[in-house]
BAKE-127995 format. One record per atom (N, C-alpha, C): residue number from 1; x, y, z. Coordinates in Angstrom, 1 decimal, padded with zeros to 4 digits. Example, Ala and Ser with C-alpha at 12.3 -4.5 7.8 and 13.67 -1.06 7.14 Angstrom:
REM BAKE-127995
   num     east    north       up
     1    013.2   -005.7    007.8
     1    012.3   -004.5    007.8
     1    013.2   -003.3    007.8
     2    012.8   -002.2    007.1
     2    013.7   -001.1    007.1
     2    012.9    000.0    007.9
REM end
This chain:
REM BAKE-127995
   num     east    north       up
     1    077.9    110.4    112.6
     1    078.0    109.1    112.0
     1    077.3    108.1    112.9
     2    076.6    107.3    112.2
     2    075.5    106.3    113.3
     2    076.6    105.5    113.8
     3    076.4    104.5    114.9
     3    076.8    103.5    115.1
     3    077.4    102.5    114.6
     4    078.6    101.5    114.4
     4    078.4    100.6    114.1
     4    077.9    099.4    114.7
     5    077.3    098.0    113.8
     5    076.5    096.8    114.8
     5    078.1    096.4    115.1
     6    077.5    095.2    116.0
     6    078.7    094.5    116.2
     6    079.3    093.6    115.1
     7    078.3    093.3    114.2
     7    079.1    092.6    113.1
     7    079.7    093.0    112.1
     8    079.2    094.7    112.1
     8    080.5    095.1    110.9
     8    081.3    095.4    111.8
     9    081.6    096.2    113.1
     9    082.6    096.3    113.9
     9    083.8    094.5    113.6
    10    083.4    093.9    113.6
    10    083.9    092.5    113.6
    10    084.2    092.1    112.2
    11    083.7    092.3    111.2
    11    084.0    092.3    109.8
    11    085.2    093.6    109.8
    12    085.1    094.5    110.1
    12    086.5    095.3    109.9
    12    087.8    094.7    110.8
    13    087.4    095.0    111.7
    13    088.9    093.9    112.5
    13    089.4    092.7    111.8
    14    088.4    092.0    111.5
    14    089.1    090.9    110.6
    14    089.4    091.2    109.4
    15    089.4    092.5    108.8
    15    089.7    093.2    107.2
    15    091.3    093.2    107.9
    16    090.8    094.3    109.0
    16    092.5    094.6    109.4
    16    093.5    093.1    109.7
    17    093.0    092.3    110.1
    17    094.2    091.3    110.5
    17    094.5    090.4    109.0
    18    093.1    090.4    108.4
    18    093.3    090.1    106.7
    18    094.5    090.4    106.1
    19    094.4    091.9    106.0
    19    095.3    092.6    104.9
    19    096.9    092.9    105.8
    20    096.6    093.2    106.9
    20    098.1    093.2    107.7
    20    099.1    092.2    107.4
    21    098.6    090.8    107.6
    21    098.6    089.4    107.8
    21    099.2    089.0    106.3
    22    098.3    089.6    105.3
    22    098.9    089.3    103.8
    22    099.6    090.1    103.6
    23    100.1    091.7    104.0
    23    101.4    092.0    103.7
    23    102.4    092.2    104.5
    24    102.5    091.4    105.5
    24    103.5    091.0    106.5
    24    104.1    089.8    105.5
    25    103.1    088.5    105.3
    25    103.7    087.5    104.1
    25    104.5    087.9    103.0
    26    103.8    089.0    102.1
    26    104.3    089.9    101.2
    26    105.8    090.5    101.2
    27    105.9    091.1    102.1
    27    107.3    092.1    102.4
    27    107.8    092.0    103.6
    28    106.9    091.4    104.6
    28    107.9    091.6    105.9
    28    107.3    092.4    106.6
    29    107.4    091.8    108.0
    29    106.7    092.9    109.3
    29    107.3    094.2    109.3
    30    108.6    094.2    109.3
    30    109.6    095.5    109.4
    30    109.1    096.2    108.2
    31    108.8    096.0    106.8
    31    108.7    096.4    105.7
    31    107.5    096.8    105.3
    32    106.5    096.8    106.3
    32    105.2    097.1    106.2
    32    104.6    098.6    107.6
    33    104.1    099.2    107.1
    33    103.5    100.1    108.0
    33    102.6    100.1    108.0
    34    102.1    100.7    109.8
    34    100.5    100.9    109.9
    34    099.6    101.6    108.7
    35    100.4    102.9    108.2
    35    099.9    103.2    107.8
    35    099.7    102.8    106.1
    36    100.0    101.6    106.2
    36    100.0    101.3    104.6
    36    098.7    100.2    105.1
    37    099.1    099.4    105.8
    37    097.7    099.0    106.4
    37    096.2    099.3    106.6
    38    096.6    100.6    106.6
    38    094.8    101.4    106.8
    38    094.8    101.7    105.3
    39    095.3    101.7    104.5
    39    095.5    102.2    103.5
    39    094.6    101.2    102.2
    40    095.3    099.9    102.4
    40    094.3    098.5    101.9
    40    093.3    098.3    102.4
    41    093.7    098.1    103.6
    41    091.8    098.2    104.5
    41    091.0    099.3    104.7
    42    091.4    100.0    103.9
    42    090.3    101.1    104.0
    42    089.7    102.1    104.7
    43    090.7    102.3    106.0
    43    090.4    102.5    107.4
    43    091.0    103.8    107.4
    44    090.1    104.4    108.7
    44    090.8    105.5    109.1
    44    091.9    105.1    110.5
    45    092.4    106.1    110.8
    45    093.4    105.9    111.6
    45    092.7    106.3    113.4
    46    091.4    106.6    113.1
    46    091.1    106.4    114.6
    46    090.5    104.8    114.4
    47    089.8    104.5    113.1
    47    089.1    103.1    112.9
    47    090.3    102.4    113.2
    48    091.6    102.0    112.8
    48    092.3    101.5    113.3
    48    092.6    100.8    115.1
    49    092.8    102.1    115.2
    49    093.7    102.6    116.4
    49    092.3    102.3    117.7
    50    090.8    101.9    116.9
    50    089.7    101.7    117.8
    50    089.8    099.7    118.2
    51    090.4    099.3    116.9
    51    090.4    097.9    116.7
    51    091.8    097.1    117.6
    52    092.8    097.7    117.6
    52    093.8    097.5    118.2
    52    094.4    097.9    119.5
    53    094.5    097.3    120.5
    53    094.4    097.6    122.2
    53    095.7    098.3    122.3
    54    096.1    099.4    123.1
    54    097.6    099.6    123.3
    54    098.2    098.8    123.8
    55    099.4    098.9    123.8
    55    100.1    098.4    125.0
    55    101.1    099.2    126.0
    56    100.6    099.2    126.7
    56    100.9    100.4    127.7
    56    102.4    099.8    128.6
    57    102.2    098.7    128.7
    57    103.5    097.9    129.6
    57    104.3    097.1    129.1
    58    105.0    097.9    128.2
    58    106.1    097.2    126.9
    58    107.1    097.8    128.0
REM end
């Protein structure tokens, strides 16, 4: 699969915080999963998981 540019790499991250963001409003952060998330956005779960930093020091 080619590359993506930087601006659709940046148009998807903002899909993801889009649709996350509207169903956190929706139902609740507790009441919402990642994986319902990729789900609206369209995303796979490495595309996800490429957009969102870990956090290693929780």
């Amino acid at each position: 699969m080619p590359k993506k540019s930087k601006a659709e790499k940046r148009n998807s991250h903002e899909k993801i915080i889009y649709v996350a963001a509207e169903l956190f409003l929706d139902q609740g952060i507790a009441e919402t999963s990642v994986s319902e998330i990729m789900q609206k956005a369209r995303i796979t779960h490495g595309g996800f998981y490429r957009h969102i930093p870990a956090r290693t020091n929780m």
